[in-house]
C-alpha positions in Angstrom: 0.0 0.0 0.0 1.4 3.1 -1.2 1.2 5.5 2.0 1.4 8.8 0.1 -1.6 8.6 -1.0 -3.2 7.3 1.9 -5.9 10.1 3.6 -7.5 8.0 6.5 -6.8 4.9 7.7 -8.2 2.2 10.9 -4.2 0.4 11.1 -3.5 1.7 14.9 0.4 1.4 13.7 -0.2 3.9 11.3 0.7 7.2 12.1 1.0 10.4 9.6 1.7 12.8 11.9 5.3 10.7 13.0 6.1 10.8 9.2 5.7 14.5 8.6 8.2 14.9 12.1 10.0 13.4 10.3 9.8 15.1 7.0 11.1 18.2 9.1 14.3 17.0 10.4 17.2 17.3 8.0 19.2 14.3 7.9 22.8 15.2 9.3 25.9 13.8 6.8 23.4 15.4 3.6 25.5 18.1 2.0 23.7 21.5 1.3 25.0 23.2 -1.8 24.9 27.0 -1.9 25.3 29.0 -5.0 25.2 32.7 -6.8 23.3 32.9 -9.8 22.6 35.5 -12.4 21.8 33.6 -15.4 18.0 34.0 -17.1 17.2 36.7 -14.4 17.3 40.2 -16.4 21.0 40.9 -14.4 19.7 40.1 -10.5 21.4 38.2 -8.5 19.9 35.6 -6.2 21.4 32.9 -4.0 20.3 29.4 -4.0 20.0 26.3 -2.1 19.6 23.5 -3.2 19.8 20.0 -1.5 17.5 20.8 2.1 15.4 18.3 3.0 12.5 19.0 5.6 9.7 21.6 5.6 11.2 24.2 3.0 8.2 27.1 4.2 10.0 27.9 7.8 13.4 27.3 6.5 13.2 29.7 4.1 11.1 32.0 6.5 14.4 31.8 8.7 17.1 32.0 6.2 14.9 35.1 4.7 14.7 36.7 7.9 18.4 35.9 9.2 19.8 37.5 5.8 16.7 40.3 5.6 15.7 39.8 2.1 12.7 38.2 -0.2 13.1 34.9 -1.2 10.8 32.3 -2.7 10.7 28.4 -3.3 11.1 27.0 -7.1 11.0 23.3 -7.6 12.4 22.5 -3.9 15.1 24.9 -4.2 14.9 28.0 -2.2 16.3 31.4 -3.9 16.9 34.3 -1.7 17.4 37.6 -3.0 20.4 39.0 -3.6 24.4 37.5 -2.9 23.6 36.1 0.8 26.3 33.2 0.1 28.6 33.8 3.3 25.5 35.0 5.6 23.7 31.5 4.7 26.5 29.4 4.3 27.8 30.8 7.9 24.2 30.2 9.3 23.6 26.5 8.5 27.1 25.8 9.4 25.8 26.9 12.7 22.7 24.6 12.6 25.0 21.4 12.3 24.5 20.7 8.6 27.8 20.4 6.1 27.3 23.4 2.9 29.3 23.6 0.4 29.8 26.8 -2.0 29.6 26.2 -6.0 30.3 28.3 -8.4 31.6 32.0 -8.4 
């Protein structure tokens, strides 16, 4: 039984809420790649992240608040406005997780 898809179900062992804790936690050892970007944006910059696992919504609502710019989600990678590399970079390190920087 696929459990994705599953809405309700009577199985006591069964638990959706412990999956989505789970969703929320990022897994530690998973490297988090961090990256400046230009490209297809009429000359703005913007900073990416790709790699995050987890609820995406309130890590980008911290990572937007901790560097003080707009950001948005595109196809579970976030994009913050602007070149926030070291600020972010700096910041996860703090949280535990291992980011590496990519291109220039």
């Amino acid at each position: 039984m696929d459990r994705d898809n599953i809405v309700y179900s009577t199985d006591p062992e069964w638990s959706q809420r412990n999956d989505f804790e789970q969703e929320k936690t990022i897994p530690p050892g998973d490297t988090i790649y961090v990256q400046r970007e230009k490209k297809g944006r009429g000359g703005k910059t913007v900073t990416t992240i790709t790699n995050l696992s987890g609820d995406l919504k309130s890590q980008l609502k911290e990572l937007k608040i901790h560097c003080g710019s707009g950001g948005t989600i595109k196809k579970r990678v976030l994009e913050l406005q602007g070149d926030q590399r070291d600020k972010i970079a700096k910041f996860l390190k703090e949280k535990g997780l291992l980011v590496k920087m990519r291109g220039g």
